[in-house]
N, C-alpha and C positions, 0 to 999 in steps of 0.2 A: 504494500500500500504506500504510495507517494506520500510524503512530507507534508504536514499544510506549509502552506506559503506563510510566514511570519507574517508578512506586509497587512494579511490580515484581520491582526488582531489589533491593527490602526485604529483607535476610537471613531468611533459615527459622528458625521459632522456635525451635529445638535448638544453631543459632549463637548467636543471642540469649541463650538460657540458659547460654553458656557464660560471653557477655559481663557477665554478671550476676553468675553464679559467680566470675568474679575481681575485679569489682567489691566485692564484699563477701569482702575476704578473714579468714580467723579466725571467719564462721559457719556450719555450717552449714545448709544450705536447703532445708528439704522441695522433693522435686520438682515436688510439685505448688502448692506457692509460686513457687517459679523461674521456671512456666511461667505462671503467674499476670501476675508481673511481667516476664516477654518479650513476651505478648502486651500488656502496656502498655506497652510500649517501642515495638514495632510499630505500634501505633497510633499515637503518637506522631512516629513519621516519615512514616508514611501521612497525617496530616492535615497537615504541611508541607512533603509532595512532597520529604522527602528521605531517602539510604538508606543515609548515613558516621553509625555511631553516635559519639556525641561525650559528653566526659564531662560537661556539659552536661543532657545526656539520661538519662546513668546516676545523676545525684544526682537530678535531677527522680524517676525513678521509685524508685530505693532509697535515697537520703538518709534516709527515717525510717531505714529499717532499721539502718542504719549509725550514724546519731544520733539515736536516740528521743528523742520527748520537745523539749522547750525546751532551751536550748542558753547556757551561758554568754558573757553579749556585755559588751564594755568601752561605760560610758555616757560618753561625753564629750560630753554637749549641755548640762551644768550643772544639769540638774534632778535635783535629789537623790532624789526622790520621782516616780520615773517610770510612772505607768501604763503604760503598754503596756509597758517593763520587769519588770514587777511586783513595782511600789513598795519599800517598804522591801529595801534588800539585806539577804541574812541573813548570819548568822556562819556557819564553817563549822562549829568546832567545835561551837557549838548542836546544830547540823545532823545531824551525826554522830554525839552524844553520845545527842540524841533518838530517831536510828535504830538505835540497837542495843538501844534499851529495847525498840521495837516491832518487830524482828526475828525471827518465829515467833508464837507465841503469848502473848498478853499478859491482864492481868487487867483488859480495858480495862473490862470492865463486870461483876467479880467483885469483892466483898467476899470477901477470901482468908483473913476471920477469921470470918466464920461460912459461908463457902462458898454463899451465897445471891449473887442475884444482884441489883447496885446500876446505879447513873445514872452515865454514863460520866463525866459534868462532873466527877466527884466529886475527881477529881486536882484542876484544876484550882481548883474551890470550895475546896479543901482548902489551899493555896498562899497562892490571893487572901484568905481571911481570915485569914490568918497576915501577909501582909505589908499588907494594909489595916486599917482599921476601918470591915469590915461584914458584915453577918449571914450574905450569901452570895452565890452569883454563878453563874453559866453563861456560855457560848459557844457562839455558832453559826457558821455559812459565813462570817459577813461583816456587817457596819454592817447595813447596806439590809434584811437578814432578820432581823438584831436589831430593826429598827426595826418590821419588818413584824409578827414574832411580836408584842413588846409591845402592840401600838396593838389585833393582834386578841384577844389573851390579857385587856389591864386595860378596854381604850377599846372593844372590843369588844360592838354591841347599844345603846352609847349614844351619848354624843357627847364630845369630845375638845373642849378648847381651847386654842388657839395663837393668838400675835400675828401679825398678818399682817406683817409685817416678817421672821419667824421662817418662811415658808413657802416653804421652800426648793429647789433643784431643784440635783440633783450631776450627774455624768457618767452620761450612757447616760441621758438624759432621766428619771432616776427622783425624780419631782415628789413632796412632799409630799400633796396631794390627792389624787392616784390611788393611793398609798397607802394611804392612810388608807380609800378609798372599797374597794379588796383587801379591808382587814381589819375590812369590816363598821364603822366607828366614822362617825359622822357628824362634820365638822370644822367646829366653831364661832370661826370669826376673831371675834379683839377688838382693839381700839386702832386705829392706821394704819401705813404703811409704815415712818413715822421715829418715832413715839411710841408706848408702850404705857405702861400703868399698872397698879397693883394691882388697882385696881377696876375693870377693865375687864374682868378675870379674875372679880373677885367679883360684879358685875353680869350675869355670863353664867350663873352658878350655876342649876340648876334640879333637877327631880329626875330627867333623864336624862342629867346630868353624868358621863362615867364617868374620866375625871384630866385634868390639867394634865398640856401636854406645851410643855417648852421646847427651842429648839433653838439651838445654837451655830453660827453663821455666820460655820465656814469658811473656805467660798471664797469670800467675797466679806465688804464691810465696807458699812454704811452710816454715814455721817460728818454732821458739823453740827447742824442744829436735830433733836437727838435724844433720845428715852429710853425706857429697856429696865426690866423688871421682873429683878432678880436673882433668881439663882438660891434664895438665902437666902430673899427677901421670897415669893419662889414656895411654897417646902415651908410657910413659918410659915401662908400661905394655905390651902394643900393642909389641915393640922394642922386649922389653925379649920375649914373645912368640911367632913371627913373625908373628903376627895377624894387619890387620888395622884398624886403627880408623879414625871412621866419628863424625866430629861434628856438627851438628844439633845448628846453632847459633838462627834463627829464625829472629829477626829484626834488624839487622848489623848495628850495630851508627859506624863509624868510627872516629877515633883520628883525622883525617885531617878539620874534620869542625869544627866551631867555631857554640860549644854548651852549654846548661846550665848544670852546675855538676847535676847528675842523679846516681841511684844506677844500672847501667848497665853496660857490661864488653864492652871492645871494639874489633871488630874486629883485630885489630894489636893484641892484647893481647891473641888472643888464638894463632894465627900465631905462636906466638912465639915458644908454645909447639909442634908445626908444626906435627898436626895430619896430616895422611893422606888424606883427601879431609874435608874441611870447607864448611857450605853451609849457606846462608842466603837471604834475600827478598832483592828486589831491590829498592819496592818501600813502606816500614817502614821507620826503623828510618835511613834509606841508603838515603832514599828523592828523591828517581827516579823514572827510569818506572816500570812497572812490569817485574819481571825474577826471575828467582833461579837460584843466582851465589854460583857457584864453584868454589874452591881454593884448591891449594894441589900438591901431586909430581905426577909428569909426569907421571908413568905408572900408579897412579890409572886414572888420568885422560882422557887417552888413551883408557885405557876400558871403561870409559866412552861413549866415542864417536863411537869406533865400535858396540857399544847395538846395538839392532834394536828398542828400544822405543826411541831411539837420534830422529831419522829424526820426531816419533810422538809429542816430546816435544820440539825441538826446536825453536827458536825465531825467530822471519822474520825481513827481513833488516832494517826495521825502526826501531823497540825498540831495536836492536843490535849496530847501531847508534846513538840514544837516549844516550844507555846507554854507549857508547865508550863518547861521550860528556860531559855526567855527571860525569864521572869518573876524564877525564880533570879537567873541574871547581872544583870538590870535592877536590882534591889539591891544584888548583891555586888560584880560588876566596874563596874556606874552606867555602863556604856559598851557602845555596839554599833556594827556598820559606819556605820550611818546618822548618830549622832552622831558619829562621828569625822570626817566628812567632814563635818559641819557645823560642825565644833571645828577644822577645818583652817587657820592661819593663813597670807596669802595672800604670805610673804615666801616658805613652804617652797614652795606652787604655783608660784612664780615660779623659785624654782630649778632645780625637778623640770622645767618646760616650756621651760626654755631647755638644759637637758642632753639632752633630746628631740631640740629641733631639730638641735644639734651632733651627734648620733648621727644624723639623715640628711638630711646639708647638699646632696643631688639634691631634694629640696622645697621648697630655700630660704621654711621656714619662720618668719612673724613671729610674733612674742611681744609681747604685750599684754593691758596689764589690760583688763578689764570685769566682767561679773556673773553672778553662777547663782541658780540660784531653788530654796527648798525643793519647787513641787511639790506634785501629789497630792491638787488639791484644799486644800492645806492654807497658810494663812499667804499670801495670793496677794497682797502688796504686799510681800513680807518679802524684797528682794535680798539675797543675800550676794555679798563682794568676789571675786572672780575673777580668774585668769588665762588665757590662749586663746595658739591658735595656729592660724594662718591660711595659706592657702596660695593663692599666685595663677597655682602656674607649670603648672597642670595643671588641665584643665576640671574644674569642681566636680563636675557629675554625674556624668563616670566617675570619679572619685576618691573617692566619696561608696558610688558601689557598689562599686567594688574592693574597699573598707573593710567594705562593710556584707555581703558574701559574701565574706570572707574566713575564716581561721582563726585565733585567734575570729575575732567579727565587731566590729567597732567602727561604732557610730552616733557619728555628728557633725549638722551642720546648713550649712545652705548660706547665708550672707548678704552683699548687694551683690558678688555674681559672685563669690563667693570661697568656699572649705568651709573650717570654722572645726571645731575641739576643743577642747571646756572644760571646762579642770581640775578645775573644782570638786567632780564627780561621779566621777573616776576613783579608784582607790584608789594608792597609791605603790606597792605590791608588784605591780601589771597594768601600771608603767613600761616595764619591757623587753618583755613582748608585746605593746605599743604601739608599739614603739619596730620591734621585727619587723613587725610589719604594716603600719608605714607605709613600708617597704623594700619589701616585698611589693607591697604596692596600688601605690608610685610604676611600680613595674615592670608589673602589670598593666593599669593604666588606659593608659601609653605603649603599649605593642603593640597 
């Protein structure tokens, strides 16, 4: 007589629904949701030949429902500026003060004084020429679609010039050339990798010129037998041959906050040579949300906005809120999460990470300097001093997970057989949930 097939002693999905139902306690769950996610449950034991549900299985299939969305996680691998965290930390209050503006219905794109209807940037432009000096300005998604609109909106039909030294590639392979090649501009390199010159620019001039485009590099440096075309010597170019220049800043530190001396230009600083449209991230070394802000004179800006890739790149009313918020504080308070933890003197990390380890002496955790890194693409030779804590008495990878699926979750990094946390990126008020979770994870990685 044949075996029964195990698979079949998989609960009936009406059990399964109920497992669900108290799995998510405090919502509740269309039926025909529930039964949605039983039958994903049951599959689920079906394809690993097993039929003890585990909570294990219950987060796998209802975990969103339970925590939509992204999820607050303690950063301790030092990089201040975490992509896959998504970069800049924000304030809360920002956060909150921006969400009750756009909570219901907002005048995100009403003129509430002649009751017509306006360009949503208009908050924003409204802010940035008040606390800049310049004619005006927009936002989109992000750097990379600022960079994209620009190039198709001015460089658009002609040709663009850029030093080949300046041709750049960020994360997620997004190359300067295949850009440019997107936005219709044909890309005219001048100079060599380590030199450019004025005339290198002014000897490429023709009459299917359509601007100079310089770019700030980043994440990377080139060093030694070197020279670059300024930004200044760029516009006065631009000026004499009635060409525009874009500048390509890439991670905007601004003079208004209150930061550690860095080898980085600042935003006011290129202002001054007042290229035609400036563009930078929102959320680098700017320490906000995400966006690609624009700066610059009015009529580039204007062609901006009538493109038809505006309405594709545009920002929706909360991060254009966000970011009207943060631009406030960035003048007034000169301080956000991200500068603070770059302003963090490494006598206080040293105290905060040895009161850690005494709060959970089952880790017999070490305390030791070393370094954190701004991150983000941005300032990528720039260490800051740091302190760590190391653990050797518990295998790195289950300790690494125990942390990283916990409550929060805490990321660390794992180096020479050991799992390490550094200070440099945690905030001091995420101390004692740090301090719970490494109690927690020590207990779960041992079982």
């Amino acid at each position: 007589m044949k075996d029964p097939d195990p698979r079949a002693a998989i609960p009936p999905v009406n059990d399964l629904v109920e497992h669900i139902r108290r799995a998510c306690p405090g919502l509740t769950l269309p039926h025909e949701l529930a039964v949605r996610a039983a039958r994903l449950l049951a599959a689920r034991l079906r394809k690993e030949n097993r039929f003890q549900v585990t909570e294990s299985d219950l987060e796998a299939v209802v975990g969103p429902l339970r925590k939509p969305g992204p999820a607050h996680v303690i950063n301790a691998t030092g990089i201040l500026l975490h992509t896959n965290q998504g970069r800049a930390p924000l304030d809360r209050e920002t956060v909150m003060a921006a969400l009750d503006d756009v909570a219901g219905y907002t005048n995100l794109e009403m003129n509430l004084k002649t009751g017509k209807r306006g360009h949503r940037d208009v908050h924003f432009a409204t802010l940035a020429r008040l606390i800049w000096d310049v004619e005006d300005a927009t936002l989109v998604n992000n750097a990379a679609a600022a960079v994209a609109l620009v190039l198709s909106a001015v460089g658009g039909g002609g040709e663009t010039v850029v030093s080949r030294g300046e041709l750049i590639e960020i994360g997620g392979s997004f190359r300067l050339p295949d850009i440019m090649n997107l936005a219709g501009t044909t890309l005219v390199e001048v100079g060599t990798t380590n030199k450019t010159k004025p005339d290198d620019y002014a000897d490429a001039v023709t009459e299917r010129t359509a601007c100079f485009l310089k770019t700030h590099t980043s994440n990377y440096r080139i060093e030694g037998f070197t020279r670059e075309v300024t930004i200044a010597e760029l516009t006065a170019l631009g000026r004499k041959h009635k060409i525009p220049v874009i500048m390509d800043l890439g991670s905007g530190l601004s003079q208004s906050l209150e930061f550690p001396e860095v080898p980085e230009p600042f935003i006011e600083d290129y202002l001054k040579a007042r290229p035609d449209l400036l563009i930078f991230s929102g959320d680098k070394l700017f320490g906000g949300v995400q966006a690609g802000i624009i700066l610059g004179a009015k009529a580039a800006i204007q062609k901006l906005r009538k493109h038809p890739m505006m309405r594709m790149l545009r920002c929706d009313k909360l991060s254009i809120s966000i970011a009207c918020h943060q631009l406030v504080r960035t003048v007034t308070v000169k301080q956000n999460p991200f500068s603070r933890l770059a302003s963090t003197e490494i006598a206080e990390l040293e105290t905060r990470a040895e009161k850690i380890a005494a709060a959970v002496p089952e880790l017999a955790l070490d305390v030791f300097r070393d370094q954190g890194y701004i991150g983000g693409g941005s300032l990528p030779q720039e260490a800051r001093p740091s302190v760590c804590l190391s653990c050797a008495s518990i295998k790195p990878d289950a300790l690494a997970f125990a942390l990283r699926t916990g409550n929060p979750p805490v990321v660390g990094y794992i180096r020479e057989e050991r799992f390490i946390l550094n200070m440099a990126s945690v905030f001091p008020e995420e101390d004692e949930m740090l301090i719970e979770a490494l109690k927690a994870a020590s207990h779960a990685a041992r079982s």
